[in-house]
C-alpha positions in Angstrom: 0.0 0.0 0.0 1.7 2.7 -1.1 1.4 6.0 0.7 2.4 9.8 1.4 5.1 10.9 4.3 6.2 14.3 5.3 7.9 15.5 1.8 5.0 14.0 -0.1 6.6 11.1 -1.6 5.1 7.7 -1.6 6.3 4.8 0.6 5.5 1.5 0.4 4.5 -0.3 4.2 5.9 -3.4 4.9 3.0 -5.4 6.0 1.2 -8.7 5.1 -2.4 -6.8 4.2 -4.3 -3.7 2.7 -5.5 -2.6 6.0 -3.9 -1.4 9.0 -5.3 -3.6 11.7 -4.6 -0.9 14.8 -6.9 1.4 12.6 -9.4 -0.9 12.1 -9.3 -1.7 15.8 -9.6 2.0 16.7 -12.3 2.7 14.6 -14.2 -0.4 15.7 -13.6 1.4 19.6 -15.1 4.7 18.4 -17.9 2.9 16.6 -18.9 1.0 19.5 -18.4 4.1 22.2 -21.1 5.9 19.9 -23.9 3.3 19.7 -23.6 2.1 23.2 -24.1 5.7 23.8 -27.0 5.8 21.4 -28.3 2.7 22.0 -28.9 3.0 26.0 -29.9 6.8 25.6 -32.7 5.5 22.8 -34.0 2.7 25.7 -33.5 5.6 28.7 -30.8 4.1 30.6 -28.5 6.1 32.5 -25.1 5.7 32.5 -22.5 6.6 35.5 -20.3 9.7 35.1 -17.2 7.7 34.2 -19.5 5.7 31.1 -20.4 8.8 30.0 -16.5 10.6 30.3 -15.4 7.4 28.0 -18.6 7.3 25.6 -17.9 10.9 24.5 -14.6 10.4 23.2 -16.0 8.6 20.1 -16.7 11.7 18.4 -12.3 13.1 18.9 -11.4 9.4 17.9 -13.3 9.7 14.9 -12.1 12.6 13.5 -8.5 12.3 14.4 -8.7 8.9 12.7 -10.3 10.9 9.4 -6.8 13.1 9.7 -4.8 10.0 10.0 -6.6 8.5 6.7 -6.3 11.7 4.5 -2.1 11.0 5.5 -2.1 7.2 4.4 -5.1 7.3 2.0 -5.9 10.2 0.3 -2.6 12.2 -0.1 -1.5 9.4 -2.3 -4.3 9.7 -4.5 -3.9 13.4 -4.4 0.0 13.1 -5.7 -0.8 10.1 -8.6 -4.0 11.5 -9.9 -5.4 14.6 -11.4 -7.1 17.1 -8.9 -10.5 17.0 -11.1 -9.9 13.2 -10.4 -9.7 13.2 -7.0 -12.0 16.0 -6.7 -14.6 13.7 -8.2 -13.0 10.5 -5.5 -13.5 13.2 -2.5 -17.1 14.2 -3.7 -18.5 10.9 -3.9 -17.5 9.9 -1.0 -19.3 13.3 0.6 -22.7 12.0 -1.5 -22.6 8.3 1.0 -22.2 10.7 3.8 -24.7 12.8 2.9 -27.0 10.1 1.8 -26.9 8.3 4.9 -27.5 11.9 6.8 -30.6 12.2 4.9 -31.5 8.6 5.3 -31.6 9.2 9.2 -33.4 12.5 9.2 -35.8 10.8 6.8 -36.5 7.7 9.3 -36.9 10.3 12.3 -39.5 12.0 10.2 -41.3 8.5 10.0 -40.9 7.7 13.6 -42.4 11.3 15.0 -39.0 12.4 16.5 -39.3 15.3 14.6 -41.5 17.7 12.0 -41.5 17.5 8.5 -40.0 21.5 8.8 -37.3 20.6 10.7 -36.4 17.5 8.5 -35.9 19.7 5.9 -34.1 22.1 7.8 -31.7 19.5 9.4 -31.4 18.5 5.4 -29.7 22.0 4.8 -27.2 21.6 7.9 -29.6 23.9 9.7 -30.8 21.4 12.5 -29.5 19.5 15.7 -30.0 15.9 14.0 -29.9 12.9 16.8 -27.5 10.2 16.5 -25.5 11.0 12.7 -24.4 15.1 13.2 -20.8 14.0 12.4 -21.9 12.9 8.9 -22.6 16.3 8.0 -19.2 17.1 9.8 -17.7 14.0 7.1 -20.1 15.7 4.3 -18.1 18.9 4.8 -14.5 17.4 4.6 -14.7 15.0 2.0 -16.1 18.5 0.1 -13.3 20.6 0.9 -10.4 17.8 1.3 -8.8 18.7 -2.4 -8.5 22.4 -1.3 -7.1 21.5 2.4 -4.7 18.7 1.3 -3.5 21.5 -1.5 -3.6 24.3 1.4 -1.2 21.4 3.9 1.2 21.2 1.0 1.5 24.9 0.2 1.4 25.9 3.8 3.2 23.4 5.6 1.4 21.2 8.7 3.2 23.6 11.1 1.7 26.4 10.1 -1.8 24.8 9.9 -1.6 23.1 12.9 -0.4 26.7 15.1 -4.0 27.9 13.1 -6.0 24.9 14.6 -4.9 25.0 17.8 -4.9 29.5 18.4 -8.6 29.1 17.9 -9.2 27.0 20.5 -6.5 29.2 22.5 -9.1 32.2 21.3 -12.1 30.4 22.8 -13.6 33.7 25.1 -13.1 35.8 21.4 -14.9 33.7 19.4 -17.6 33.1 22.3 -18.3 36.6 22.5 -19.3 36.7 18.5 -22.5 35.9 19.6 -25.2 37.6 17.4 -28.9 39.0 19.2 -31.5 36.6 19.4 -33.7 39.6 17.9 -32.3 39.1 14.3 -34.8 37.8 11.8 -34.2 34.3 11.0 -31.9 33.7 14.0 -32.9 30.0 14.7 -31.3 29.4 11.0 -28.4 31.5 11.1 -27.2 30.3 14.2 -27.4 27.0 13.0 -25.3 27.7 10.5 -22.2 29.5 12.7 -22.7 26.7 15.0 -22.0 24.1 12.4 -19.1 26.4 10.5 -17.3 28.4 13.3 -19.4 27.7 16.7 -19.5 31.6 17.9 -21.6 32.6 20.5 -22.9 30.9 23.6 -26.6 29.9 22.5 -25.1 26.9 20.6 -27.8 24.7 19.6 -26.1 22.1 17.3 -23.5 19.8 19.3 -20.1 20.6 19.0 -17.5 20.3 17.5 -17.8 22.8 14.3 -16.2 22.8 11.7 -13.2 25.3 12.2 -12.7 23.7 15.9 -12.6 20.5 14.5 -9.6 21.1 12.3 -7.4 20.6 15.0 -8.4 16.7 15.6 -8.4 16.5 11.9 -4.6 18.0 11.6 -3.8 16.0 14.6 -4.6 13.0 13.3 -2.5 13.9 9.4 0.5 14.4 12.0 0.1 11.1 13.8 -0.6 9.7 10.2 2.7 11.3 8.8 4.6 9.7 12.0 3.6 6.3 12.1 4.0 6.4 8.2 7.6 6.7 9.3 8.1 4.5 12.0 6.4 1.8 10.1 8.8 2.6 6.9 12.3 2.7 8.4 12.0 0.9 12.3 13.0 4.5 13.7 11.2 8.1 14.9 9.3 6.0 17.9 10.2 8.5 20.6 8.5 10.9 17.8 5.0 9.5 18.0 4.8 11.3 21.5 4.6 15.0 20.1 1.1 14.8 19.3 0.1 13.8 22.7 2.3 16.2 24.6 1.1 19.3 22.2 -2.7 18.0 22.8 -1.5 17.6 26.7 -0.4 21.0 27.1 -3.2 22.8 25.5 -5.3 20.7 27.5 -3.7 21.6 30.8 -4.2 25.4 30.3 -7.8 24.8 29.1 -9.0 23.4 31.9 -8.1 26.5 33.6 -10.7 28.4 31.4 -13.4 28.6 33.2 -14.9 32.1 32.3 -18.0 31.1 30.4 -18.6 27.8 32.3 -16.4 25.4 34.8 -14.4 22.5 33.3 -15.6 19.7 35.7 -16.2 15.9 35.1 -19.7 16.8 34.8 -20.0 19.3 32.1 -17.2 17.7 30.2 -19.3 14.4 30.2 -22.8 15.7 29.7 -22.5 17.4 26.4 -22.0 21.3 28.1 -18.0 21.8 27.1 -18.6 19.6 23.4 -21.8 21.9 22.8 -19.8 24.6 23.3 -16.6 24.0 21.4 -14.5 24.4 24.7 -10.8 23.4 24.1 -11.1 21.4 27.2 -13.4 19.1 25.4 -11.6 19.0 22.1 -7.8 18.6 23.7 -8.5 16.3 26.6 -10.1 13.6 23.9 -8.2 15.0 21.3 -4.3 13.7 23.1 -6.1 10.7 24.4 -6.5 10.4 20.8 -3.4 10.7 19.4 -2.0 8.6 21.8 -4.2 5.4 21.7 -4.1 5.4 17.9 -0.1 5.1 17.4 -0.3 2.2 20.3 -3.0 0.2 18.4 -1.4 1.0 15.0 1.9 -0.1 16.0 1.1 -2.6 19.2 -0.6 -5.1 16.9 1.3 -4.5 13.8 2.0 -8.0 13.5 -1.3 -9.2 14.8 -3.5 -11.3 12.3 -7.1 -11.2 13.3 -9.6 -13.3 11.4 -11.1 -11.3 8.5 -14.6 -11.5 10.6 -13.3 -9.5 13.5 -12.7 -6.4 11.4 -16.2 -6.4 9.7 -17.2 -3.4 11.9 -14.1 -1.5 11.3 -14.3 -2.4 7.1 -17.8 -1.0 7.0 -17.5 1.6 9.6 -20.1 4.0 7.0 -22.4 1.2 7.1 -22.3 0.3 10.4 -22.9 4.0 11.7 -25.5 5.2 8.8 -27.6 2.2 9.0 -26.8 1.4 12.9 -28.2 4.5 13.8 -31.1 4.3 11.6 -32.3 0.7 13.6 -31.6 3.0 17.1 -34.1 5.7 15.8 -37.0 3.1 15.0 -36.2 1.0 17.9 -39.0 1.5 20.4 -38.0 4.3 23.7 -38.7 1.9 26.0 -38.9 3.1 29.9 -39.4 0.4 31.9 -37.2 -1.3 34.5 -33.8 -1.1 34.4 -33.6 -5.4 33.5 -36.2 -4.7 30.6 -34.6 -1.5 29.5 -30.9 -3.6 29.5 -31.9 -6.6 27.3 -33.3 -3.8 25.3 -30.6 -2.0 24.2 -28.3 -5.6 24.0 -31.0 -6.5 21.9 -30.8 -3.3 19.9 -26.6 -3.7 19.3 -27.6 -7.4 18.9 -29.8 -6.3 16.0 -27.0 -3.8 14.8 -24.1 -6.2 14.8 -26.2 -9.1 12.5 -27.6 -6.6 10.3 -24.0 -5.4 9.5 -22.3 -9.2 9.2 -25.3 -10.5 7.4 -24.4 -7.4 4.8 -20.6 -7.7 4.6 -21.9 -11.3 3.7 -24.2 -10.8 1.2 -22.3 -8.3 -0.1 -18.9 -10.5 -0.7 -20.3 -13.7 -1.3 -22.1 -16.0 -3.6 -24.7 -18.8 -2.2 -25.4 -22.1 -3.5 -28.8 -21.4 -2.0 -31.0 -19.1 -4.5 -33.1 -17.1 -2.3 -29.7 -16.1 -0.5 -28.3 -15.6 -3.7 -30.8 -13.6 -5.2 -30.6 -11.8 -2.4 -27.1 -11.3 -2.4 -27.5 -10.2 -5.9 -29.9 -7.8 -5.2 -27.8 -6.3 -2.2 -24.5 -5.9 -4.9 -26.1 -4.1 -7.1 -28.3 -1.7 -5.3 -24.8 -0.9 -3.5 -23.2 -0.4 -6.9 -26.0 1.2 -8.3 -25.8 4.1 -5.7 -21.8 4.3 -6.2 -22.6 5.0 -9.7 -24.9 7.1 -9.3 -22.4 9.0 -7.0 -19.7 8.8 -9.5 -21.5 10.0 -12.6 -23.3 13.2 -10.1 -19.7 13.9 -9.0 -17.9 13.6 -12.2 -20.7 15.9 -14.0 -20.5 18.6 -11.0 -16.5 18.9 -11.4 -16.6 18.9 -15.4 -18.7 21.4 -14.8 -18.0 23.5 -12.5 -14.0 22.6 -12.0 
């Protein structure tokens, strides 16, 4: 697998398989952290302060992990092909994102969790969707990944990374941005700076935004670029720890900012310092992050798992769009706390078959018909969309490009 390093150049990984298992693994651990979160919330379980602390650091592990795959997947692609090319690669992928966004807001529709209005609202990024707001968060990036790849090659990941992390070190600034709840149309345009820049304190879509996620996403190129390295010439392991300790440091003075609300176990586990964008939030996760990637990546390098063990982490799009869509129709059940239990281990239960029986049907071939012809029909309505994607994306960048 050939891919980019610090200079650009392509390097080729000495390993036995396409896929880095430690990845795999780590996005399996995010995957999970979200729909346990989802799942118990959906049955109205409550979990303990600690649960909650570890089930928010899906979101950081996601998007660091996004950083390190635009280092070992899409750079490459970026240096071999054309940029209309990879433009068109890049967009694509945005339309699955976006497709499964939809497909969520469209089932909570169905189920009464929210108005027809507000679907279509939530449809133009300008809505608090439940369970999927880090798809539109995907949508965004996979947009805009030719010009930031471009922007880390002119600029340097330095210089991009001192941007990512001053605007978390200007926090209280870009707080204070606020605009008046008096404006015309301020439910939608609040929506909007929430989603872009998160200004102001009346958030009301959960954090991160765009601009304060940058840093998790830069952090994660960085870690990308240095295990790249290691993994390439045995050497630079004492390196790996830079990340963590620029993420640590940040994170120490953060939790000293405490003007616009205290940085306590509680409001950095229920949602208050994430909603807000506060750097405690995004550089706490964000070094546990960088750290526990590099020692999965690199602590089972030579670990060989059966191909059925990494099913969640190979469908990871799947497994999140269509998870999350079961979670939303599954019934709110509010019972006792036994019922409530087997209901959400029935709900990840449900999750976990429905995403093995597809990987199945979607790599195999049955001697049974029925299973065939269902496995047939599963292939090509998933290549049917791809195209679909393809030939929207390629006629958007001829145009337009």
């Amino acid at each position: 697998m050939n891919i980019a390093c610090n200079d650009g150049n392509l390097y080729k990984i000495p390993r036995s398989s396409d896929r880095i298992v430690g990845i795999d693994i780590a996005r399996i651990i995010a995957i999970f952290l979200a729909l346990l979160s989802h799942a118990f919330g959906r049955v109205g379980l409550v979990f303990t302060s600690a649960a909650e602390l570890a089930m928010r650091a899906s979101t950081p592990l996601f998007l660091v992990l996004f950083g390190c795959m635009i280092t070992i997947v899409y750079i490459p692609r970026y240096n071999k092909i054309s940029f209309g090319y990879f433009t068109r690669i890049c967009w694509m992928r945005a339309g699955e994102c976006y497709l499964w966004f939809l497909f969520n807001l469209f089932l909570l529709f169905l189920t009464g969790s929210q108005s027809l209005l507000y679907t279509i609202r939530s449809a133009f990024f300008m809505g608090s969707t439940a369970y999927v707001q880090i798809l539109t968060l995907y949508t965004v990036y996979f947009l805009a990944l030719p010009w930031l790849i471009a922007a880390l090659q002119k600029v340097g990941l330095v210089r991009a990374l001192a941007f990512a992390f001053l605007v978390h070190l200007a926090f209280v600034p870009i707080k204070a941005l606020q605009i008046s709840d008096r404006v015309p149309g301020f439910a939608y345009i609040q929506r909007i700076i929430d989603l872009a820049i998160g200004a102001g304190t009346q958030n009301m879509i959960a954090g991160p935004s765009i601009l304060h996620s940058l840093a998790l996403v830069l952090g994660g190129v960085w870690v990308g670029r240095l295990i790249v390295d290691v993994l390439q010439t045995n050497r630079g392991l004492a390196r790996l720890i830079a990340p963590f300790l620029a993420f640590a440091v940040v994170a120490a003075w953060s939790v000293t900012e405490n003007s616009i609300v205290a940085v306590t176990g509680k409001t950095l586990s229920d949602l208050t310092l994430r909603n807000l964008n506060h750097p405690a939030y995004t550089m706490i996760y964000g070094a546990l992050a960088v750290f526990v990637i590099p020692v999965l990546v690199l602590g089972l390098r030579s670990f060989k798992p059966r191909e059925a063990a990494l099913v969640v982490g190979k469908r990871s799009l799947f497994v999140f769009g269509f998870g999350n869509a079961i979670i939303s129709c599954w019934a709110n059940y509010y019972g006792s706390v036994i019922l409530q239990t087997l209901s959400a281990i029935m709900l990840l239960g449900t999750v976990i078959a429905v995403v093995y029986a597809y990987d199945i049907l979607l790599v195999r071939r049955f001697s049974s018909r029925p299973l065939d012809f269902l496995a047939l029909i599963v292939q090509k309505m998933t290549r049917s969309i791809k195209d679909y994607l393809s030939i929207a994306s390629d006629i958007i960048v001829r145009r337009y490009l």
